[in-house]
N, CA, C and O atoms as a GROMACS GRO file, in nm:
protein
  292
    1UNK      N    1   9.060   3.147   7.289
    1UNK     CA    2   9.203   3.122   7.304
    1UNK      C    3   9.256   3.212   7.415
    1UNK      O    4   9.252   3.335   7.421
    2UNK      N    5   9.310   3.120   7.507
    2UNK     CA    6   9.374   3.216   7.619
    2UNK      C    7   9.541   3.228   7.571
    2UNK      O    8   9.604   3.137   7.517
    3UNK      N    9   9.605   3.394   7.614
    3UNK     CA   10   9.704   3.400   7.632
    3UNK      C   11   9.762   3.462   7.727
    3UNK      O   12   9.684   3.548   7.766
    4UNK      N   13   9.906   3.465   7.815
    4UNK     CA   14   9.898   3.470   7.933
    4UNK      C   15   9.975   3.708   7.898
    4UNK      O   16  10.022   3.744   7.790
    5UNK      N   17   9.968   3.750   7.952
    5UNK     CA   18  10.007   3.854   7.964
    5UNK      C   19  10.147   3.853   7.857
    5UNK      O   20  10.158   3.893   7.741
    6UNK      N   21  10.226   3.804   7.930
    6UNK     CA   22  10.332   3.819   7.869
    6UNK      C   23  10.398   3.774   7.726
    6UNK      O   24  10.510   3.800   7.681
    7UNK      N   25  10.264   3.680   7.656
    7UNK     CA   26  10.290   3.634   7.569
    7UNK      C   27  10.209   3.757   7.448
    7UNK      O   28  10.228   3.768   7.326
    8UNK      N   29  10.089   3.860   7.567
    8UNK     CA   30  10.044   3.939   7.442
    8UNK      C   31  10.094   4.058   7.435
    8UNK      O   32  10.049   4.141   7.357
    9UNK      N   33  10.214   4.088   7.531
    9UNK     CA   34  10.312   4.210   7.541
    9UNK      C   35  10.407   4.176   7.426
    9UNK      O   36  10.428   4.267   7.346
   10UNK      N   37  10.489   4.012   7.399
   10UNK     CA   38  10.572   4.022   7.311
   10UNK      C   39  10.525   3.994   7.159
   10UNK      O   40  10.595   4.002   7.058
   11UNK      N   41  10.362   3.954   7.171
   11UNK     CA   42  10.357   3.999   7.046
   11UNK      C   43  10.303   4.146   6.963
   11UNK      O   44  10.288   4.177   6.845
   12UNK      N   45  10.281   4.220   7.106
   12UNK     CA   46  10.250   4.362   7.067
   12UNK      C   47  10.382   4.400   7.025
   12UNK      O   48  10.406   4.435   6.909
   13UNK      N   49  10.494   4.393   7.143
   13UNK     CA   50  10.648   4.430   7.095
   13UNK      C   51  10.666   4.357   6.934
   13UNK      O   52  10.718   4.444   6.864
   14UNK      N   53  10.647   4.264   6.872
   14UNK     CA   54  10.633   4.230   6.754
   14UNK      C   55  10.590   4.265   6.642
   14UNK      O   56  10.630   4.219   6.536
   15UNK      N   57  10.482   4.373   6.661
   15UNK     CA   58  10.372   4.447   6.586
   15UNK      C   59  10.411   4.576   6.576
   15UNK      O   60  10.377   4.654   6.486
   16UNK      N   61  10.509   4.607   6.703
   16UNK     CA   62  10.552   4.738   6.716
   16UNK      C   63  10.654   4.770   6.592
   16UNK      O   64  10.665   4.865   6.514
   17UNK      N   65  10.737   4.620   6.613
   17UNK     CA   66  10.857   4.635   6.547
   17UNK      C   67  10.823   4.629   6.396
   17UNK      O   68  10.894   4.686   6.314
   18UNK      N   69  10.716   4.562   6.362
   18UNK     CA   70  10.696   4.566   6.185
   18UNK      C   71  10.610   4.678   6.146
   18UNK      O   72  10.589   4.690   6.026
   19UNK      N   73  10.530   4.806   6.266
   19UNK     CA   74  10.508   4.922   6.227
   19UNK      C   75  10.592   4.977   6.196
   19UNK      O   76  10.584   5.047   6.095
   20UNK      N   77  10.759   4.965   6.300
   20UNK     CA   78  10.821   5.059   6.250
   20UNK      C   79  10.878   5.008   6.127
   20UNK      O   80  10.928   5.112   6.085
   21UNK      N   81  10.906   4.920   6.041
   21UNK     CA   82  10.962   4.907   5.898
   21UNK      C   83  10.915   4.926   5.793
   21UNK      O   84  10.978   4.915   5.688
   22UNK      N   85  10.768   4.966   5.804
   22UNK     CA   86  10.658   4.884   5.725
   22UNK      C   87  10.661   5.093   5.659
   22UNK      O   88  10.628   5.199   5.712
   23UNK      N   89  10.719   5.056   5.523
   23UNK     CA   90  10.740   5.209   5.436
   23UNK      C   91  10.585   5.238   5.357
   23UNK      O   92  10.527   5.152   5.292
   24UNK      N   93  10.545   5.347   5.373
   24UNK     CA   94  10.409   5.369   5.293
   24UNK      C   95  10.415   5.397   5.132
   24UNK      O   96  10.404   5.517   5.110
   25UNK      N   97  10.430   5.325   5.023
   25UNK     CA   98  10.441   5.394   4.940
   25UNK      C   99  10.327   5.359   4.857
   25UNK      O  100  10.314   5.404   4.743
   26UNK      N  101  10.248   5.285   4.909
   26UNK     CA  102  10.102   5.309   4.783
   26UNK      C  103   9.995   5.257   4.875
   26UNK      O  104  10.029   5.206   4.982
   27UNK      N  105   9.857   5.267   4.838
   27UNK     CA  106   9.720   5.188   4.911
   27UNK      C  107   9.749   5.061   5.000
   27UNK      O  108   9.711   5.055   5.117
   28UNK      N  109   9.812   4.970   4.943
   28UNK     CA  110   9.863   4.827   5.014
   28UNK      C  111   9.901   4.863   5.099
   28UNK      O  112   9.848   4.854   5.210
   29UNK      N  113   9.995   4.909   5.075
   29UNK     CA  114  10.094   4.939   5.203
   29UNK      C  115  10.024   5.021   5.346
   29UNK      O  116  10.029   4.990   5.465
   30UNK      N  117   9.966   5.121   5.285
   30UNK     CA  118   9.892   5.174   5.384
   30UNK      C  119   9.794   5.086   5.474
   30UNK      O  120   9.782   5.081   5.596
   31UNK      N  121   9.718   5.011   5.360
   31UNK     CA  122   9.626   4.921   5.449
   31UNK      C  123   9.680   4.812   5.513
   31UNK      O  124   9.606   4.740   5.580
   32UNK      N  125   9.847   4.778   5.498
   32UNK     CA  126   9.863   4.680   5.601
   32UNK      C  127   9.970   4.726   5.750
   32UNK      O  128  10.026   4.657   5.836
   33UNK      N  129   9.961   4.885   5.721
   33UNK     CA  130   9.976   5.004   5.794
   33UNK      C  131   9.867   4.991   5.886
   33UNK      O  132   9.902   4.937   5.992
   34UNK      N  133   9.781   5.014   5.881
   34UNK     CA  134   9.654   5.056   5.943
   34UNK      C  135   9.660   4.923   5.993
   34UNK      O  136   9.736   4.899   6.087
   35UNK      N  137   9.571   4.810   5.930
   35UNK     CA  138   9.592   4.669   5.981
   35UNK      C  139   9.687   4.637   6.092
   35UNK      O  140   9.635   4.582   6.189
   36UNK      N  141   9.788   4.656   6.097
   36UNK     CA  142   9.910   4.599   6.188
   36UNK      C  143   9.875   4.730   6.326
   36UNK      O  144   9.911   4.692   6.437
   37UNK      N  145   9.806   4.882   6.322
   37UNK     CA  146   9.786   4.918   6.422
   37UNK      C  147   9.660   4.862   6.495
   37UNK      O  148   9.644   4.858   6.617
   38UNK      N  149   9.554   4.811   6.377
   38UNK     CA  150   9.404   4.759   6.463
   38UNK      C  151   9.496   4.677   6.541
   38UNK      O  152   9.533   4.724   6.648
   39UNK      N  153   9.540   4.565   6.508
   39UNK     CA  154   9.583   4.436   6.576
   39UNK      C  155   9.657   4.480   6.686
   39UNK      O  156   9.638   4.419   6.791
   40UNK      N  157   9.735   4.569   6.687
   40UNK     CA  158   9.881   4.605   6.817
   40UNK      C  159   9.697   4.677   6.917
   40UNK      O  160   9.666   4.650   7.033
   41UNK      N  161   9.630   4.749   6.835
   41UNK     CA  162   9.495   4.761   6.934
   41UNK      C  163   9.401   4.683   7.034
   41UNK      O  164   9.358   4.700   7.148
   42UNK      N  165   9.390   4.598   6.944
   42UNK     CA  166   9.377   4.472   6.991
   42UNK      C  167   9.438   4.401   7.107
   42UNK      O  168   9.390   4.402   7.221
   43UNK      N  169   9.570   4.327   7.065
   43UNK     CA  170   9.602   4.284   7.169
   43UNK      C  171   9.655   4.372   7.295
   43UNK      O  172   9.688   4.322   7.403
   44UNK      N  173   9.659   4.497   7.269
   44UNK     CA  174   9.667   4.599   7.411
   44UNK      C  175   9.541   4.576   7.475
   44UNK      O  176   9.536   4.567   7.598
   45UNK      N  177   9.409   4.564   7.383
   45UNK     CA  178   9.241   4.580   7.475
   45UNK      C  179   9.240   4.437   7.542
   45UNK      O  180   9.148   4.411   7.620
   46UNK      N  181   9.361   4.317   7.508
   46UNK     CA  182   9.382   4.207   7.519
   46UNK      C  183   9.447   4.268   7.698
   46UNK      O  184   9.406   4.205   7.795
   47UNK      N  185   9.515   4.352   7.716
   47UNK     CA  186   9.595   4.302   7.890
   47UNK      C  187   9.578   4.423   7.920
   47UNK      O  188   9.673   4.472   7.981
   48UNK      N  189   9.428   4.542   7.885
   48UNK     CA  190   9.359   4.616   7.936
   48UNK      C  191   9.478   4.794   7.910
   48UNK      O  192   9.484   4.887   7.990
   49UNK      N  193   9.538   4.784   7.798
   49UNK     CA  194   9.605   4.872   7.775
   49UNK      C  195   9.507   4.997   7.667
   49UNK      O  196   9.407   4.955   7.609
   50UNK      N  197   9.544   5.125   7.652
   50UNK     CA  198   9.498   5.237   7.565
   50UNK      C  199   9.501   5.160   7.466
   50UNK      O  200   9.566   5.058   7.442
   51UNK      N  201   9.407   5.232   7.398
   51UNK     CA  202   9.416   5.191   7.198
   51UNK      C  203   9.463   5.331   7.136
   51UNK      O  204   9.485   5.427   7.210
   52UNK      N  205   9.477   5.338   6.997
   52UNK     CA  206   9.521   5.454   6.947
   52UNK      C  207   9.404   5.553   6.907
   52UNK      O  208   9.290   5.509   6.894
   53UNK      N  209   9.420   5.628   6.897
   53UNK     CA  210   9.304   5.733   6.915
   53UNK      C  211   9.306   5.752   6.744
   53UNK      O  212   9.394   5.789   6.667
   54UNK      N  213   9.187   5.715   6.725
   54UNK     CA  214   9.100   5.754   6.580
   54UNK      C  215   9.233   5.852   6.492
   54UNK      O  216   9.314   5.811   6.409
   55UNK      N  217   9.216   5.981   6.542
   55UNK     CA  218   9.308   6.082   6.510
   55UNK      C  219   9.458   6.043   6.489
   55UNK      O  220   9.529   6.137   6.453
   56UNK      N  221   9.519   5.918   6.504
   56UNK     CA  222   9.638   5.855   6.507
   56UNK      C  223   9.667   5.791   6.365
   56UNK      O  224   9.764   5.810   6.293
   57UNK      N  225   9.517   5.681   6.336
   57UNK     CA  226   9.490   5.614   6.229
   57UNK      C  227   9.494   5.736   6.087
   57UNK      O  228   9.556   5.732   5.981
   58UNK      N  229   9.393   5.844   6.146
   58UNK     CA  230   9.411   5.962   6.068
   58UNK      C  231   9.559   5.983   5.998
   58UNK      O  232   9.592   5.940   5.887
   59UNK      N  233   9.615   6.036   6.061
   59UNK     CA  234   9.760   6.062   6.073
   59UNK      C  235   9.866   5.964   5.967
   59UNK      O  236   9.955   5.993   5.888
   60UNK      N  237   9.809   5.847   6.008
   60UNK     CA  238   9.919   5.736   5.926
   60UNK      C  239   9.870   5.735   5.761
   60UNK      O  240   9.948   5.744   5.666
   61UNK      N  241   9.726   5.724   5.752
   61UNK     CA  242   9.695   5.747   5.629
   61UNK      C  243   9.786   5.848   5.544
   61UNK      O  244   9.868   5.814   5.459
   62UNK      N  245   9.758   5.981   5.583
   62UNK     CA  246   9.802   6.102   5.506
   62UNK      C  247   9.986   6.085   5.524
   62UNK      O  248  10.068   6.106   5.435
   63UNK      N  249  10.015   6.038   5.674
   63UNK     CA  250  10.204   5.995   5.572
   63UNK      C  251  10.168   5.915   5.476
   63UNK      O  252  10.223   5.950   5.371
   64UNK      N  253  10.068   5.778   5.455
   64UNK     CA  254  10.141   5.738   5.299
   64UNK      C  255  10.077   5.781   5.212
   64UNK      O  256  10.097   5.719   5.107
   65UNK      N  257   9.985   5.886   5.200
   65UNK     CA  258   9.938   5.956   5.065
   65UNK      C  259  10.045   6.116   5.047
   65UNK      O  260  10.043   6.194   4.952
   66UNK      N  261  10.100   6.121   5.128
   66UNK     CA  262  10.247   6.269   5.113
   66UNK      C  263  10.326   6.143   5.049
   66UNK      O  264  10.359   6.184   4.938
   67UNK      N  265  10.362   6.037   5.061
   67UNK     CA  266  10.489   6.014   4.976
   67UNK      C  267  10.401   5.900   4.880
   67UNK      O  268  10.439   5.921   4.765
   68UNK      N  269  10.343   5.838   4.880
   68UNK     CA  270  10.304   5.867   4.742
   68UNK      C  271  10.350   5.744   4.632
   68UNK      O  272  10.270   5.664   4.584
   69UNK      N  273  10.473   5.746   4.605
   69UNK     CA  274  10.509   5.704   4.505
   69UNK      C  275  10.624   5.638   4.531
   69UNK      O  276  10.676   5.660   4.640
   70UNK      N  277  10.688   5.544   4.441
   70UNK     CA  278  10.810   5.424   4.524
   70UNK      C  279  10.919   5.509   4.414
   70UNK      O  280  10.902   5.569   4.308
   71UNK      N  281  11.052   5.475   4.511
   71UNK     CA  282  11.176   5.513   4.489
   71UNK      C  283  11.172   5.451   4.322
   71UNK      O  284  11.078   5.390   4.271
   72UNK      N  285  11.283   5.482   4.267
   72UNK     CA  286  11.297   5.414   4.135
   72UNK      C  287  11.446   5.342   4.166
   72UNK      O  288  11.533   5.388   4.240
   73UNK      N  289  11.450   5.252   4.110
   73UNK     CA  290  11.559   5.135   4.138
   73UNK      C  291  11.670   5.177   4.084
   73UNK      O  292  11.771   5.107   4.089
   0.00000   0.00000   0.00000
């Protein structure tokens, strides 16, 4: 499947935007944390951009094991 540059910039900008909403509060969450950075990895190795450095993925894990636990309603 070809896509042209600009179509894999706005769906990185897309991936960007549901990292930033995407709250860690248990395993799931984390793994579709992690997930949503392989992919934004991805389509950057897609129009020859950096990937995130190992030590990054690191990082996101341990924010959602510090919080841990969901608000109470």
């Amino acid at each position: 499947m070809n896509l042209s540059k600009s179509s894999v910039e706005t769906l990185i900008d897309l991936v960007e935007i549901k990292l930033s909403c995407v709250e860690v509060y248990d395993r799931d969450d984390s793994r579709e944390l992690i997930n949503l950075q392989r992919c934004k990895d991805e389509l950057a190795r897609m129009i020859g951009r950096a990937e995130t450095a190992p030590a990054e993925l690191i990082a996101i894990r341990q924010r959602g094991r510090r919080r841990g636990r969901r608000p109470s309603a």
